[in-house]
Phi, psi and omega in degrees: 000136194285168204277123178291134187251134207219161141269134180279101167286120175137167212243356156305123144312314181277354181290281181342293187297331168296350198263305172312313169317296182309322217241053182312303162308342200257168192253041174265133182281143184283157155301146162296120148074022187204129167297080212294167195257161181323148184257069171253023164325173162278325198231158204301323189294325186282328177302291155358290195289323206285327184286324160297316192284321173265030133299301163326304181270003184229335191284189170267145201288330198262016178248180169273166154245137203231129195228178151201170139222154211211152153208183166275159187209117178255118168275355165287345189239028160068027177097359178290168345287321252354231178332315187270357176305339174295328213276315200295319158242063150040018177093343174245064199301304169320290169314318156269357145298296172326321200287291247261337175265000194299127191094000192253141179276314188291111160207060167244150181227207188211147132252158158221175190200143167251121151254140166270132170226134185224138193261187193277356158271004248017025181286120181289145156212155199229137161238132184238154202204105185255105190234122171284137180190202204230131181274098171328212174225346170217153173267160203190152208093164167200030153256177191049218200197155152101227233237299173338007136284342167272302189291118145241138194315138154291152180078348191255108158326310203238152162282154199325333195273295196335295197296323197078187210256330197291317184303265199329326169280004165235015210213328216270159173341307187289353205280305207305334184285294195302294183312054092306309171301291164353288189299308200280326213274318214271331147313311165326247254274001171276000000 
């Protein structure tokens, strides 16, 4: 079977390229040229979706679209940030995480991601990918991005940038979301 060919919604490069990591086999490209629309959902799947769906009307027709959106889920911060976690830490994902557990025992957390896939007819299809661990108390590491330097995976000693981006394409939330997406497409596709 020839290599499925999708489009990335988003306008990131290293997205791409993380994607290129997950999706080896598939044949993709960033969207061109477009502004992607707010990421304001309830759920990580509705951010997902609003991004597929104008790939859909603006991408080239004959690819699929492929969106995603992921956050941390804290139970000492009631499931926070969740759906909101990029605008909640401003680029200092480490720093306000340290801040916001200081003193807190309870540290356990989750990431999670959603993927979209919408084919060129519009048939939707959704992988969801969940990895549990713990927020450290200082940070370690210098692989990956976002919050991996504070997460550590269950079952794991060391944290994701500890672990690295080779651990993560095979371990991290988005793998578990892309291989979910795998499994729903190749039912499609029967």
């Amino acid at each position: 079977m020839a290599p499925l060919r999708a489009t990335v919604c988003s306008g990131n490069p290293h997205k791409l390229a993380e994607f290129r990591a997950l999706f080896g086999d598939w044949d993709l490209e960033l969207l061109a040229g477009s502004e992607l629309p707010p990421e304001d959902g309830a759920t990580y799947a509705d951010n997902a979706r609003v991004k597929a769906r104008f790939g859909r009307e603006v991408g080239p027709a004959d690819r699929w679209m492929l969106s995603d959106d992921s956050g941390i889920e804290v139970a000492a911060l009631d499931g926070a940030p969740g759906v909101v976690t990029a605008r909640w830490a401003e680029g200092r994902h480490v720093e306000k995480m340290i801040a916001a557990l200081d003193g807190v025992a309870d540290r356990r957390a989750q990431y999670v991601c959603e993927l979209v896939a919408i084919s060129p007819d519009g048939e939707e299809l959704v992988g969801a990918g969940v990895l549990q661990g713990t927020i450290a108390s200082t940070a370690a590491g210098d692989e990956g991005f976002g919050f991996d330097p504070v997460f550590v995976p269950l079952g794991e000693t060391l944290t994701v940038a500890e672990l690295g981006d080779a651990w993560k394409v095979q371990h991290s939330h988005r793998a578990l979301a892309a291989q979910a997406l795998r499994d729903a497409l190749s039912r499609a596709l029967r």
